[in-house]
N, C-alpha and C positions, 0 to 999 in steps of 0.2 A: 502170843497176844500182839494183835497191832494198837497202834495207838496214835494214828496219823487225822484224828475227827476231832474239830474242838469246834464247841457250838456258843450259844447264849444258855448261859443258868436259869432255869426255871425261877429258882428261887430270890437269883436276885433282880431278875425281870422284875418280880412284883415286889418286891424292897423299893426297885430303883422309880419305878411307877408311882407309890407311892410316897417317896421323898418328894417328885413333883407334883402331886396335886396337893401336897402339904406346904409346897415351896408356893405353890399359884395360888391357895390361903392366903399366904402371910402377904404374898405381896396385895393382893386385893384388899386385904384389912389395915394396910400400910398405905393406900390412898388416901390423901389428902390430910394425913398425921406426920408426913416426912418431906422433905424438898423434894419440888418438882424434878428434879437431877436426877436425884437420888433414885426416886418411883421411877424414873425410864429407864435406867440404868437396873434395875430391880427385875421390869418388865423386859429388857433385851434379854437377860440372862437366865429368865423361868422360857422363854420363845425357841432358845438354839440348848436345850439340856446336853450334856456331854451323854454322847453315844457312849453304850453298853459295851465292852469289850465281852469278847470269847474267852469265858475262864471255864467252859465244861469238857473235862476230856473224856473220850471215850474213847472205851479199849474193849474189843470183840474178836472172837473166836469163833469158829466151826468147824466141823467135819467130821470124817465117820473114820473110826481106827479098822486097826488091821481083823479086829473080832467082828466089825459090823456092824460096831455101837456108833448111832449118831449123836451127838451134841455140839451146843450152845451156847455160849457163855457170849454174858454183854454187861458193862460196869461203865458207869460214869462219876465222875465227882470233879466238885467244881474248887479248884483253886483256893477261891476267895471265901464261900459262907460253910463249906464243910458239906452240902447238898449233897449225897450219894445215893445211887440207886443200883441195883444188882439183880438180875433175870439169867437164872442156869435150866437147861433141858435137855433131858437123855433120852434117848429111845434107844431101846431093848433092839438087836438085831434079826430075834427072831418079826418082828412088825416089819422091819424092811425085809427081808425076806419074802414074807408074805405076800408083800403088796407086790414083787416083782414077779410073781410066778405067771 
């Protein structure tokens, strides 16, 4: 297995997406109900959202053994929300064979 690919989490893309149009809500229904300070200071910090860090690792495999069989194997899971995905595929050696004749 290697393990050297670390991406953006699908899952907490859209978490983190939506804590910001939830965060741009509140500050826009918090005009003109709070000090002017306060609302620009509100509005600086919904403008510059703290960038998504890389919590999905992925770890993948291939190749064909000494029989002929080929496979696949590819896993990701993400650090932070538990996100996991998992995609394995073999092919029978007599199909490579085949196809090399």
């Amino acid at each position: 297995m290697s393990a050297d690919n670390w991406r953006i989490c699908p899952k907490c893309k859209i978490k983190h997406e939506e804590n910001i149009a939830a965060n741009q809500r509140r500050v826009s229904e918090s005009y003109g109900k709070i000090p002017s300070d306060k609302y620009m200071d509100a509005v600086r910090e919904i403008q510059n959202p703290k960038p998504l860090e890389q919590t999905l690792r992925e770890d993948y495999e291939q190749g064909i053994d000494e029989d002929g069989e080929y496979s696949c194997l590819y896993r990701a899971g993400c650090t932070v929300c538990n996100f996991s995905f998992t995609f394995s595929t073999k092919i029978e050696p007599e199909t490579v064979f085949k196809q090399n004749k």
